[in-house]
N, C-alpha and C positions, 0 to 999 in steps of 0.2 A: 168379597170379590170372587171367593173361587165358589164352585159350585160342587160340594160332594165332594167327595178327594178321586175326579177321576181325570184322565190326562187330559181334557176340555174343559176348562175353565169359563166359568160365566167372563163376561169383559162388560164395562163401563163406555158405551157407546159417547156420552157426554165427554170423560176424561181424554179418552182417544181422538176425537176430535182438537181438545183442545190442545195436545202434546202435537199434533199433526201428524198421526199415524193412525188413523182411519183407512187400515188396508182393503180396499174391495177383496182382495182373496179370501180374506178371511173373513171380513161381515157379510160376502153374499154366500158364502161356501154355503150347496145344501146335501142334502145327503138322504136315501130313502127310509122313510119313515112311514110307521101302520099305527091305527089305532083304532078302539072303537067308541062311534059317536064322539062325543069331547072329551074323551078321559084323557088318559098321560099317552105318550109318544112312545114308543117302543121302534129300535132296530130287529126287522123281520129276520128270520131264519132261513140261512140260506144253503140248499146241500143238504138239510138236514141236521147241522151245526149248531148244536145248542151251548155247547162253552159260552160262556158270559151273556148268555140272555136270561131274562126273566121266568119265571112259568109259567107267562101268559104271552110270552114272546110266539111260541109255537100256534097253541091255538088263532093269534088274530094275522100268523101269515099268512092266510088263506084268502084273508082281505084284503081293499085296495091300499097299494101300496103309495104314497105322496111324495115328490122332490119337495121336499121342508128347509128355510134356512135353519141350518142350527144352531147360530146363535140365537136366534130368537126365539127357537123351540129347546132350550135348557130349562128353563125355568119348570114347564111341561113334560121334561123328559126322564121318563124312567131311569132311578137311581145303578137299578140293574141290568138296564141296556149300554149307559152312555158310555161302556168304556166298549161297545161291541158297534157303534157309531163310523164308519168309515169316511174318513176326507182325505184327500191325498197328501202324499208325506210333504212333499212342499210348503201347503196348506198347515197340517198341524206343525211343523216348524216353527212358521211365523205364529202360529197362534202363539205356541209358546212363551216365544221371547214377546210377542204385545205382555202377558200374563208379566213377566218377568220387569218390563216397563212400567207397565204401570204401579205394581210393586214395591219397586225403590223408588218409581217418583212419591210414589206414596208415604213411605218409610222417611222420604226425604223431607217433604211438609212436615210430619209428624213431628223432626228432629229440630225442625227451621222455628216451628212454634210452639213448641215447647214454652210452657212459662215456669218450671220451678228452678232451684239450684242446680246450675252446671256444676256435675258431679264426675269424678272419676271411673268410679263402678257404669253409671249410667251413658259415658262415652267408651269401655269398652264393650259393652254391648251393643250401642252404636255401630260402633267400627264392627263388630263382625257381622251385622244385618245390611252394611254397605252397599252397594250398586257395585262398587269394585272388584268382591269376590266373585260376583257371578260375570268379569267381564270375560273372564279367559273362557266360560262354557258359552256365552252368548256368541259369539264371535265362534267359535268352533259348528257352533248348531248353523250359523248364519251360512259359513264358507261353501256349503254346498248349491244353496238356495242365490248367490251371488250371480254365477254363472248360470242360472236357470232363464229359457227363453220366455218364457211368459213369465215368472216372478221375480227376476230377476230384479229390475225396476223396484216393486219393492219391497224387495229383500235390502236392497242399498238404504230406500226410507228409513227402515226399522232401522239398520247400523246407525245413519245419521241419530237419528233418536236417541237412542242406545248410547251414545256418546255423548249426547249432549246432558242426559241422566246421570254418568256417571262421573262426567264433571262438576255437575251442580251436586251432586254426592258430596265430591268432594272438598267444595269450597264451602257445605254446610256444613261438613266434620270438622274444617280449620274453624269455624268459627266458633263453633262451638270449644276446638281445645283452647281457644284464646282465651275463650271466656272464663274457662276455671281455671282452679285454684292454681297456684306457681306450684313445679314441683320441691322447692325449697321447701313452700309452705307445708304444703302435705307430708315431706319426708319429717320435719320438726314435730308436727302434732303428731303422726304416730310413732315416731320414737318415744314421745312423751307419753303415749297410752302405753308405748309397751313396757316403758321403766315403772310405770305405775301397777301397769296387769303383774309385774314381775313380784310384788309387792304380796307375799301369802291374805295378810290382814284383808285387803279388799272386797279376796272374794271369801275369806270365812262373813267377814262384815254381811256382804249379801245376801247369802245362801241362809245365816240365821235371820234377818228379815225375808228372806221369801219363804221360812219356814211358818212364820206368826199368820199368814194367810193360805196354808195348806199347799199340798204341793202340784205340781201344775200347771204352766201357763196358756195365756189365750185358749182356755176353753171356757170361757162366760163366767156368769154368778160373780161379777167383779172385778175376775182378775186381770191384771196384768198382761200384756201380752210377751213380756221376756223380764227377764232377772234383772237386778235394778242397775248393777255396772252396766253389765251389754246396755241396758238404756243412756246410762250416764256418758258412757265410752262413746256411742252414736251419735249422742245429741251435740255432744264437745268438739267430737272432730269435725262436725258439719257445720257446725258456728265458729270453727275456728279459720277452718280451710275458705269458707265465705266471708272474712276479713273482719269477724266483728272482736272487740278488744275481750278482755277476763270479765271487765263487769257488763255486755252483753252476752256473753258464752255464759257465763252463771245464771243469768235471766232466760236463756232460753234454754237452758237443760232444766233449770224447775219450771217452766211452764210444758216443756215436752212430759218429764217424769210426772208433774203434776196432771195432767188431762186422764194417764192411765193408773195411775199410783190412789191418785185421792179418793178412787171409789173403792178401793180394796176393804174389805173386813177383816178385823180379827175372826180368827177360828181356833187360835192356840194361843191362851193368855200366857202359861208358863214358859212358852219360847221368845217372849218381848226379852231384850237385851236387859241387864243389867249394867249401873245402878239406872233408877228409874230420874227423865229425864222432867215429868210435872208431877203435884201432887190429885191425888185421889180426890182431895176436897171439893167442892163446887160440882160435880159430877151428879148427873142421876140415876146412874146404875155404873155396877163394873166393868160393863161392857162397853158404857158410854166414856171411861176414865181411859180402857185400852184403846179402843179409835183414837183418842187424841192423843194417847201415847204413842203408839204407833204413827201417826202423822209427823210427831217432832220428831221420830226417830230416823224417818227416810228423809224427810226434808235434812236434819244436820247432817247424814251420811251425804249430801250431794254437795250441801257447802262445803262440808271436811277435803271429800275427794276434788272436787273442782281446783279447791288450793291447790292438791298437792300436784295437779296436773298443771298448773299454771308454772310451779317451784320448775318441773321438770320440763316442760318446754322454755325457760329460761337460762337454762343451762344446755340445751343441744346446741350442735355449732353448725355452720352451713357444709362445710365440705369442699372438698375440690371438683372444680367443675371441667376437669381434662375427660375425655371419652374413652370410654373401653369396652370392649363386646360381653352379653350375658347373655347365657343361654337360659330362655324361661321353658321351664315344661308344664305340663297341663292347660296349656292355654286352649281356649279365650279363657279373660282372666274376669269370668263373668259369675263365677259362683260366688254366694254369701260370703263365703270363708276366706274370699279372695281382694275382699274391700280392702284393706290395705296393700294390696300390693296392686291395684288398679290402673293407679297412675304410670304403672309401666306402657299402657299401653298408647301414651303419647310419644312415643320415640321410634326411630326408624326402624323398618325389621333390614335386616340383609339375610338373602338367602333366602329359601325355600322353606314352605312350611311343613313339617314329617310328621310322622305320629309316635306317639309316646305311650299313651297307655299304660303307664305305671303305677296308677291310683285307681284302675279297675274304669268302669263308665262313670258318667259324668251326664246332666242334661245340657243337652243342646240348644243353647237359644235358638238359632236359625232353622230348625224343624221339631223342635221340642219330641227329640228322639233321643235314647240314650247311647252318647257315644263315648270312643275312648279319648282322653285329652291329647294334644297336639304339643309339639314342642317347635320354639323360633327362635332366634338369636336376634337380641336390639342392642344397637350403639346407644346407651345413655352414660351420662355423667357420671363421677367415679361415687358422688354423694350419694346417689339413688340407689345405685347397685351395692351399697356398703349397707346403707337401712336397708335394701329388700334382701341382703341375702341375713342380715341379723334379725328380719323379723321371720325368715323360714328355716332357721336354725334348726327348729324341731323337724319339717319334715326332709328329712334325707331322699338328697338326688332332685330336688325341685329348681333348684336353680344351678348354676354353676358359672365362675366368674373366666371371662376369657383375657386376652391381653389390650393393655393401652391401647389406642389409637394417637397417632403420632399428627401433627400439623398436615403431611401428605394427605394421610390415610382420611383428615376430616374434609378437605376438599372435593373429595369422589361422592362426600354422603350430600342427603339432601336437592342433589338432580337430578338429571331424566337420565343423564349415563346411570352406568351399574357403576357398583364401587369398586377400588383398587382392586386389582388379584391379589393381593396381600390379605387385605380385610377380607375378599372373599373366601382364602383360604384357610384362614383364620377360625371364619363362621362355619365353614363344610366339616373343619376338624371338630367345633363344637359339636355339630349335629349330628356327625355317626355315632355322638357316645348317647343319642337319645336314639336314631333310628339307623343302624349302619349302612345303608342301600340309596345311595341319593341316585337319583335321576342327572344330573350334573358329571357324577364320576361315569354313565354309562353313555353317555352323548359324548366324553372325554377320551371314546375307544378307536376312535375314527372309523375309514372304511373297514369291509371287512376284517373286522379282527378275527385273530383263531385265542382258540381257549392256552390258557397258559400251563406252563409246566404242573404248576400244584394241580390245576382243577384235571388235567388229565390223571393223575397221580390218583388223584381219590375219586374217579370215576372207577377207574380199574378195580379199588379195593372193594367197590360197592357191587360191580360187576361179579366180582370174586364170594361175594356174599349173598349173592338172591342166584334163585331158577331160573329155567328160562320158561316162555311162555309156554302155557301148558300145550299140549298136542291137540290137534283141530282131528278129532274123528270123522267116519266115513259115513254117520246119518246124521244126518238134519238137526233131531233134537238135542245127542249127544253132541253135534258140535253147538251149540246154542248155548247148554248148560255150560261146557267148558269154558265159553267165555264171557261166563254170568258170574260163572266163579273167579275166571282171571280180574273182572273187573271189581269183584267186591272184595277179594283180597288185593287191589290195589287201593280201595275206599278205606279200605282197616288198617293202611301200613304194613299187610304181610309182604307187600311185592314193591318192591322200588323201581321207578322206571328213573333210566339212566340214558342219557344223550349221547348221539355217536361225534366223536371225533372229529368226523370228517362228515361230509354233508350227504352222501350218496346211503348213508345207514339206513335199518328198517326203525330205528329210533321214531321218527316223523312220524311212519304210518302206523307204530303202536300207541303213538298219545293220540293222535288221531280217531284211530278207535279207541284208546279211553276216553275219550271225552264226546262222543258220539251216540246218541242224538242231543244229550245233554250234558255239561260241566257236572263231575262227581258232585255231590253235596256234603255238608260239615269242615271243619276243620283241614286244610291240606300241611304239609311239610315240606316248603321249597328248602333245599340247599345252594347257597350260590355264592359267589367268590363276591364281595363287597371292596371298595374302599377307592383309591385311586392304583393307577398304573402300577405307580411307582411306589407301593406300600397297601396292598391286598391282603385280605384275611378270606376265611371260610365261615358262614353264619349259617343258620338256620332259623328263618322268617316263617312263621303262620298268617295263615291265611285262606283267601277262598279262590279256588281257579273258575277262573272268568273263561277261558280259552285258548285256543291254539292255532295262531296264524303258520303255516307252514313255508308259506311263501319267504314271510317276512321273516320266519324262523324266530316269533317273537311269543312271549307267554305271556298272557295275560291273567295278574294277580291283584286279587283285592287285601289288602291289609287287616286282620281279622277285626271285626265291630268297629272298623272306620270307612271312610268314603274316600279313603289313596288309594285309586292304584296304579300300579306297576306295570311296564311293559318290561319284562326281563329278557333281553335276548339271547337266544342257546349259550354262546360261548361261555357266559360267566353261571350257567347252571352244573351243577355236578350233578343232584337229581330231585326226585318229585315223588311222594308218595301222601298217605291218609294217614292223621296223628286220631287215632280214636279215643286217647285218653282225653286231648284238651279239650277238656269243654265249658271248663271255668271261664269265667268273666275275668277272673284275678289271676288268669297268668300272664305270664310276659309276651308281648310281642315278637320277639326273638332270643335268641341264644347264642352264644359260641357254638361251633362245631365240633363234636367231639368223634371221631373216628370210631366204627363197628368194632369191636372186640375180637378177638379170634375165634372167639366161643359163637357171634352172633351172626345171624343166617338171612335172609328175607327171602321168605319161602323157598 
């Protein structure tokens, strides 16, 4: 669908028709275009301007220049002109959000006709490829385009559209969570895997069969493509969770293990298990005695283990099924390593989604980019969140269990209202212990607020600890230099800028000039008052500065290696400088605030 990764995306003239969003703005939009004889299309150079053209852009603007549609000159069109391509911002808007339509209609077939097992892993990834996520940018992109006197009209089409996509999103993801497995089911079979993985024997059992055919998997010459539990452990929970009894769950983990298992070869006769389970006789060579040794060997290691996974989902109990809030971090719950804990992701979230970043990056399904994980709070059953937090015992800080939810508190979940302020405040308390800066506690300040006792307090000390800006000399260059140096000892965290008090300060127009003609690059150090009104703290957030509305008296921060950001407005800032040391991927997203030292200075 898309064409190149440039902000023009090829579109589906057929699909758009049939959605009814065939915007003429956007299929007849042309724009001037040069080339020579029939070769590719090229945006001329204009001014002089050669940023983002080709280097053959220059030489053919001499030539005659063509109004071209451009959609229908993509396909044609120079990979290194088409982001130097001009249509008016109205114009590429709507293009956009069609891109964006046709997308999740897309994504949505995809999901609708689906023929294998409705899967848990396979419906959190699902859900975060949704039409839903993207409704809050659609709709934002759209608002301007609304009130527009020529596109207005259809600007409204695409909304209609837009909506009708992201409902039929959603009535393909209910149908699909209907369709798998109960979460009883799923929480029973993997308790049962996990009392079994608990088990040392299984995986020595293993790891000396996957010794007998060298070490290695799925890289050809026979092997296997994973170690034989992980085989066993996959095949059991997928035949259990899709309702088949012990003696189809045993038939179809030896027909999975057998399709990759049975080609394997010995390459280490002294590592076959003892005592030997056929004899040597009837055999035509040694090597032909080990293959079939080796074959009884994983074949009875799958009947052995099957039993004993049978023994232990006989013994798990179902649980209680009262509500109570859990906070999950690292979400989407889309990685490998996260198939047992999948089925979380049929249950409500409440609350806003933050960032977490506590396990370093992670791949993104939704742009297959590496980002840091995300942390949500879901109302599930007390059963689910008792198996998910005992199956991530090991990794510390991934889950954490919040309180009951009471008869009231279930009433408010599952409508078009928000839920209780109880429950909400419930889930905000969860959330600052993964991200402490909610968006919720700073729309909670109402009109003009002024900064509070603390942030004034440690504005002063900071004050008290740096220089002030260095002196503007009396020629040209020297004043030039001096604020090349101000600015990149504000890049390096020598110099803290610190916010006035009061609104009439030169605070404004010195971030103003730092951040002019461009937002500093790398790592920055917001300090800023987090939490609610009535129970504030001081943190320290990384991240990237996006900007500075002065009007608005608002900051704009991107949350480091995620796609949150933050509008932080002055009052709850103490200050703002460059962390030159973070540069890891593996550190934290924030901090406590620890106050400057008596000994410590910024420049």
């Amino acid at each position: 669908m898309s064409h190149g990764r440039s902000r023009l995306s090829s579109l589906d003239r057929t699909e758009l028709r049939r959605l009814n969003v065939d915007l003429s703005a956007v299929v007849e939009a042309a724009a001037p275009l040069v080339r020579s004889g029939t070769g590719k299309w090229h945006a001329p150079v204009t001014d002089g301007k050669t940023y983002g053209h080709c280097q053959h852009a220059v030489r053919l603007s001499g030539g005659r220049v063509e109004q071209v549609v451009v959609l229908e000159a993509l396909a044609n069109l120079c990979s290194n002109c088409v982001n130097a391509v001009k249509v008016p911002d109205g114009v590429e808007v709507l293009w956009q959000v069609l891109e964006k339509i046709l997308r999740a209609d897309a994504r949505a077939d995809a999901l609708a006709s689906a023929s294998g097992p409705r899967t848990w892993p396979a419906y959190a990834k699902a859900l975060e490829q949704a039409a839903r996520r993207d409704d809050t940018e659609v709709r934002s992109l759209l608002k301007p385009v609304l009130d527009h006197a020529e596109l207005g009209a259809q600007g409204w089409q695409a909304l209609r559209v837009w909506t009708a996509v992201v409902e039929r999103s959603d009535q393909v993801l209910a149908a699909y969570r209907a369709a798998a497995p109960s979460a009883s089911a799923t929480t029973s079979v993997t308790a049962a895997c996990d009392a079994v993985a608990a088990d040392r024997t299984v995986h020595e059992e293993s790891r000396a069969l996957g010794s007998v055919i060298g070490s290695g998997y799925g890289y050809g010459y026979g092997r296997p493509s994973m170690e034989l539990w992980a085989m066993v452990r996959g095949a059991w929970i997928m035949a259990r969770e899709q309702g088949s009894d012990a003696g189809g769950a045993l038939d179809f983990v030896s027909a999975v293990v057998t399709k990759e298992w049975s080609g394997a070869r010995v390459r280490d006769v002294s590592s076959l298990p003892l005592p030997a389970m056929t004899c040597a006789v009837g055999h035509d060579s040694p090597a032909a005695w080990a293959d079939s040794e080796f074959h009884h060997q994983w074949h009875a290691f799958v009947q052995r283990w099957c039993v004993r996974l049978e023994a232990e989902l006989a013994l798990a109990s179902k649980g209680s099924q009262q509500r109570q809030l859990l906070l999950v971090c690292d979400w989407p719950l889309t990685s490998p390593a996260d198939r047992d804990l999948a089925f979380l992701a049929q249950y409500e979230q409440i609350g806003p989604r933050v960032p977490w970043g506590g396990r370093g990056q992670r791949y993104d399904p939704y742009d297959d980019r590496r980002r840091a994980g995300d942390a949500v709070v879901l109302a599930v059953p007390e059963f689910a969140a008792e198996r998910a937090l005992a199956h991530a015992a090991s990794q510390r800080g991934r889950l954490l269990a919040g309180p009951t939810l009471d008869e009231e508190d279930l009433t408010s979940l599952g409508g078009p209202e928000e839920p209780a302020a109880r429950v909400l405040s419930a889930a905000h308390a969860l959330l600052r212990t993964a991200y402490p800066l909610l968006d919720e506690d700073v729309a909670r300040d109402g009109r003009r607020p002024r900064p509070t006792a603390q942030v004034r307090e440690a504005r002063a000390v900071l004050r008290a600890r740096r220089g002030s800006e260095p002196p503007v000399h009396w020629a040209p260059q020297r004043q030039e230099d001096s604020r090349w140096r101000w600015k990149q000892s504000f890049r390096e965290g020598q110099w803290i800028w610190v916010p006035d008090d009061t609104a009439g300060g030169p605070a404004s127009q010195e971030l103003r000039e730092l951040t002019d003609p461009h937002a500093p690059h790398g790592v920055m150090r917001l300090i800023v008052e987090t939490g609610a009104r009535d129970d504030v703290a001081l943190h320290v957030l990384y991240g990237a500065l996006d900007g500075w509305d002065p009007r608005r008296r608002l900051l704009s921060f991107t949350v480091r290696n995620t796609r949150h950001r933050l509008s932080v407005p002055v009052h709850r800032i103490v200050g703002l400088t460059g962390e030159r040391e973070r540069r890891s991927h593996t550190e934290p997203l924030w901090e406590e605030y620890i106050p400057p030292q008596a000994h410590q200075y910024y420049w």
